[in-house]
Backbone as CSV, one residue per row, in Angstrom:
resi,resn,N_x,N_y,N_z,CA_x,CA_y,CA_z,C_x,C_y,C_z
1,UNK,-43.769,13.171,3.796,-43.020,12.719,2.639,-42.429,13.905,1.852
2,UNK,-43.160,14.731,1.850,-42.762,16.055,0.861,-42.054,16.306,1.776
3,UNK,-41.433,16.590,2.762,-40.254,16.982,3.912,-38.999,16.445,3.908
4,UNK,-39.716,15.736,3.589,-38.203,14.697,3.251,-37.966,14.721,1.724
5,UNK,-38.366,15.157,1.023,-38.345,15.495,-0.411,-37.223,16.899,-0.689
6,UNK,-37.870,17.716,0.126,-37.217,19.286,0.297,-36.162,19.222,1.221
7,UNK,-36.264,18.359,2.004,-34.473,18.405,2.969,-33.483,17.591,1.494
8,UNK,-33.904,16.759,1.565,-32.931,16.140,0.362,-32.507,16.690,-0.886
9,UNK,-33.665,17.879,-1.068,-33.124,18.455,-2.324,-32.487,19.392,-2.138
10,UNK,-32.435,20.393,-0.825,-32.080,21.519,-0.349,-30.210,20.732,-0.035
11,UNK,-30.125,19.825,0.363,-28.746,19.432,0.664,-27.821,19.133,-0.404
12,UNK,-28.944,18.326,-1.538,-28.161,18.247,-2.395,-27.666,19.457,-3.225
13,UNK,-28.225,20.547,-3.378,-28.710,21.756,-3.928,-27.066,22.692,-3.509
14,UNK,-27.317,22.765,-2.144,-26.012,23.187,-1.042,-24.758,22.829,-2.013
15,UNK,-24.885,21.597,-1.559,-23.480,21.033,-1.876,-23.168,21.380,-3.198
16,UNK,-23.663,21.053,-4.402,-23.808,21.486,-5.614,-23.219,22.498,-5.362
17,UNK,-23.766,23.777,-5.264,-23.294,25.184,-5.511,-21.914,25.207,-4.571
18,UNK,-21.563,25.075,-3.225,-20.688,24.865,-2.716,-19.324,24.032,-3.362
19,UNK,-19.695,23.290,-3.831,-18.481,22.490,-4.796,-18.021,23.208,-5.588
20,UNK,-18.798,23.913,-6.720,-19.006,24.579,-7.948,-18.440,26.166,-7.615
21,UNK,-18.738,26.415,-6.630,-17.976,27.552,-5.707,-16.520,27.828,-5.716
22,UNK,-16.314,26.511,-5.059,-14.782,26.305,-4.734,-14.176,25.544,-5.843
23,UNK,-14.856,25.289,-6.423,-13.866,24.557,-8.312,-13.502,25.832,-9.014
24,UNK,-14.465,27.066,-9.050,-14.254,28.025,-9.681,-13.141,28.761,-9.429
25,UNK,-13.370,28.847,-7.180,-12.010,29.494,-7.308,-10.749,28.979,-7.547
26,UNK,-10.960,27.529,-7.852,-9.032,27.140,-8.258,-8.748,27.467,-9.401
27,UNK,-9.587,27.655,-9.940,-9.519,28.647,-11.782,-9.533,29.459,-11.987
28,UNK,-9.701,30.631,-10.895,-9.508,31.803,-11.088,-8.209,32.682,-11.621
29,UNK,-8.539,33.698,-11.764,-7.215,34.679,-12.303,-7.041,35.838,-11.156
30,UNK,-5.856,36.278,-10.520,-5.232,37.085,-9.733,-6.167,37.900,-9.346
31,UNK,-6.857,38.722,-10.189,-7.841,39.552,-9.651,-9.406,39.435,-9.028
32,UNK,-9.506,38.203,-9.038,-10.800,37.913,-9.016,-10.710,36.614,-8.170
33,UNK,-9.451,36.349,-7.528,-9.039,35.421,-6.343,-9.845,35.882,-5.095
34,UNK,-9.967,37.233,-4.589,-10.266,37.698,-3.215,-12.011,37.553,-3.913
35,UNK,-12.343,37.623,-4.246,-13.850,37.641,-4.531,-14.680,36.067,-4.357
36,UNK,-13.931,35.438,-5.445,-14.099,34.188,-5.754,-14.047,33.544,-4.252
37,UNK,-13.318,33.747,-3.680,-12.942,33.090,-1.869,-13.852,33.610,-1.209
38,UNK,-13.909,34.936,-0.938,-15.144,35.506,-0.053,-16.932,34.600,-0.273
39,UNK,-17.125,34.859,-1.658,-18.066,34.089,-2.408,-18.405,32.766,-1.861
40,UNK,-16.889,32.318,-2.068,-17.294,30.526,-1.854,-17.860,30.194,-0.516
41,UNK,-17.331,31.160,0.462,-16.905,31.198,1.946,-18.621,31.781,2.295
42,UNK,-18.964,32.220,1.524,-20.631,32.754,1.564,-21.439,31.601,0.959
43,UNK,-21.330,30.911,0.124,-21.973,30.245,-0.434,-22.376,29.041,0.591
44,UNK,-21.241,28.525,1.263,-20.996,27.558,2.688,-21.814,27.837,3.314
45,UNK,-21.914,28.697,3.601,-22.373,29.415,5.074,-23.717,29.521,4.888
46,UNK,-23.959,30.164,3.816,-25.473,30.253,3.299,-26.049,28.623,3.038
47,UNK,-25.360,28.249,2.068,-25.567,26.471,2.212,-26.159,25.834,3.832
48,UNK,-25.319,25.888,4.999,-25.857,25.737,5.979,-26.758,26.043,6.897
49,UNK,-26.985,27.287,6.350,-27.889,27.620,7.625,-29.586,27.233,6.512
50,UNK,-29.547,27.703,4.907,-30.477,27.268,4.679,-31.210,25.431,4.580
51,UNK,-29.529,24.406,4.925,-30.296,23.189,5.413,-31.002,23.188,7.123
52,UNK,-30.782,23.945,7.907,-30.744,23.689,8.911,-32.051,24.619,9.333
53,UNK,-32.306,25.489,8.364,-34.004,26.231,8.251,-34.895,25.059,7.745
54,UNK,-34.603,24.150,6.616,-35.184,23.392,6.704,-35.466,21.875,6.877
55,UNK,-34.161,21.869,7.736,-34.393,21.000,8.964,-34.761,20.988,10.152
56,UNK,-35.674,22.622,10.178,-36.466,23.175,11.641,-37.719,22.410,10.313
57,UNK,-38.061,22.910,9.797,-39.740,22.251,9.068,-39.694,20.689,9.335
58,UNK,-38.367,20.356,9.131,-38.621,18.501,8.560,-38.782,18.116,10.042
59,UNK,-38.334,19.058,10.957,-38.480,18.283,12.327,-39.559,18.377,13.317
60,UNK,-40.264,19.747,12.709,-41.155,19.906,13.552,-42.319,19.056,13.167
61,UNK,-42.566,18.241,12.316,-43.766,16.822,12.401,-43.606,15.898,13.327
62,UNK,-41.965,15.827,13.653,-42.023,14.535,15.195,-41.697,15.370,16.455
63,UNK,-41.306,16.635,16.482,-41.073,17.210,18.078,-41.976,18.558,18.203
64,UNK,-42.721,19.230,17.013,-43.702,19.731,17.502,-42.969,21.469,16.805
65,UNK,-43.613,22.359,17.330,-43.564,23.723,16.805,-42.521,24.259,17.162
66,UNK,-42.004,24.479,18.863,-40.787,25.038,19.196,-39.384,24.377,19.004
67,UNK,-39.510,23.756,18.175,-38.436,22.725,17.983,-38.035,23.656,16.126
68,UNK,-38.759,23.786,15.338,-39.151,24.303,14.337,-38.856,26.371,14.435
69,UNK,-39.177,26.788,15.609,-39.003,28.231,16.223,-37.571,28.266,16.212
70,UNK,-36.658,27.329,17.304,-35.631,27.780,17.509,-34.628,27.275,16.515
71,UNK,-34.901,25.971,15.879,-33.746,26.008,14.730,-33.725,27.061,13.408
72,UNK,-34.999,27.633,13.407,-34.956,28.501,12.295,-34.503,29.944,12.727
73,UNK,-34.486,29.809,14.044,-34.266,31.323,14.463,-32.623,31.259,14.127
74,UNK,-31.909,30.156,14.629,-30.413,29.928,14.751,-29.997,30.311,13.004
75,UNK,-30.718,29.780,12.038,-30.565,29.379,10.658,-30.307,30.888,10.367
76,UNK,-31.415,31.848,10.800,-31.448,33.025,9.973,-30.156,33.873,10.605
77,UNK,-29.837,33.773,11.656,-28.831,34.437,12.091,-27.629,33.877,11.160
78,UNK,-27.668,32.352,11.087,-26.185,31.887,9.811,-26.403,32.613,8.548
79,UNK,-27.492,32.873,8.177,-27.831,33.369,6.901,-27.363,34.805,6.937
80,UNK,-27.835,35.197,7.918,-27.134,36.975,7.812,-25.922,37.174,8.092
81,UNK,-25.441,36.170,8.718,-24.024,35.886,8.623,-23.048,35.439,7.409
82,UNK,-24.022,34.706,6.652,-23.032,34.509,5.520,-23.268,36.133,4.083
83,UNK,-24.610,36.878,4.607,-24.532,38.067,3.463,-22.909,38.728,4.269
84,UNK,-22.514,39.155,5.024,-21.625,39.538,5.243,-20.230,39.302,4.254
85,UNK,-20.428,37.866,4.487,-19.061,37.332,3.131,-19.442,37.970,1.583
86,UNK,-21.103,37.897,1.165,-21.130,38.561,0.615,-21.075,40.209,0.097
87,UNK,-20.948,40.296,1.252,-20.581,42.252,0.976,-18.709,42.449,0.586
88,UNK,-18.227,41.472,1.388,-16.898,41.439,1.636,-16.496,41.021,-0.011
89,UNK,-17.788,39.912,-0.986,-17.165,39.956,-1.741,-17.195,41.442,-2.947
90,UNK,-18.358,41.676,-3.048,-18.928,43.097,-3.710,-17.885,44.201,-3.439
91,UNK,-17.523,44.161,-2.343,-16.477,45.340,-1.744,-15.121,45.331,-2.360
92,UNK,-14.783,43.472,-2.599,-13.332,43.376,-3.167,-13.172,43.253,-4.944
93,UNK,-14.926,43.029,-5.109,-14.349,43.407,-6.468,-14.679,44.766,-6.670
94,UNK,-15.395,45.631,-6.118,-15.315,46.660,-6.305,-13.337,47.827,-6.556
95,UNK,-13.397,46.841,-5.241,-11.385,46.862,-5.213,-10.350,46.789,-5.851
96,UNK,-10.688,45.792,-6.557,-10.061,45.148,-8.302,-10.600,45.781,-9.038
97,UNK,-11.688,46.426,-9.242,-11.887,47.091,-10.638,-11.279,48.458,-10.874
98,UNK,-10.402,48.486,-9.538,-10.201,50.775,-9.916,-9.298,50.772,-10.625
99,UNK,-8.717,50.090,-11.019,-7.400,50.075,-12.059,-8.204,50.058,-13.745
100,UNK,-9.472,50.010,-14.064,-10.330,49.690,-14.278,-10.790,50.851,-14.923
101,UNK,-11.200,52.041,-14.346,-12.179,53.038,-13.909,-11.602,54.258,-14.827
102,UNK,-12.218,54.725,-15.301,-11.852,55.956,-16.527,-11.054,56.839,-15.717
103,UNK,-10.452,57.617,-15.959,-9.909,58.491,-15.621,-10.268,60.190,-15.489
């Protein structure tokens, strides 16, 4: 029961921030467009792989342990896949700010 408690909240959780992601960037301002996108595009990504880590837990009560091994193994690889978007975003605002930067 608690498994099904934590998949449901973890999805709803996702989506939340994922929405809230991409609402922000249609409000953004010129400089803070490439960030805001990278971000959102991380937030997704991260969103998925952390339902799908714990949809290796929620599953391994009806198919057992290696069922639980390999979806979480897949999950963490999406996860280090989505810090990437996050570097990409750190990098671009780093990018936007030199106009910025004392002289």
């Amino acid at each position: 029961m608690a498994g099904t408690w934590l998949l449901t909240f973890t999805i709803i959780v996702s989506i939340l921030a994922v929405v809230m992601a991409y609402y922000a960037k249609k409000y953004s301002i010129n400089e803070m467009r490439n960030v805001l996108n990278f971000r959102a595009h991380g937030l997704l990504v991260f969103g998925l792989g952390f339902i799908l880590h714990t949809l290796g837990d929620f599953l391994s009560q009806v198919y057992g342990g290696p069922i639980e091994i390999i979806l979480e193994s897949i999950a963490h690889f999406i996860i280090m896949g989505s810090f990437v978007f996050f570097y990409l975003a750190a990098q671009s605002a780093v990018e936007g700010s030199r106009g910025l930067w004392f002289k």
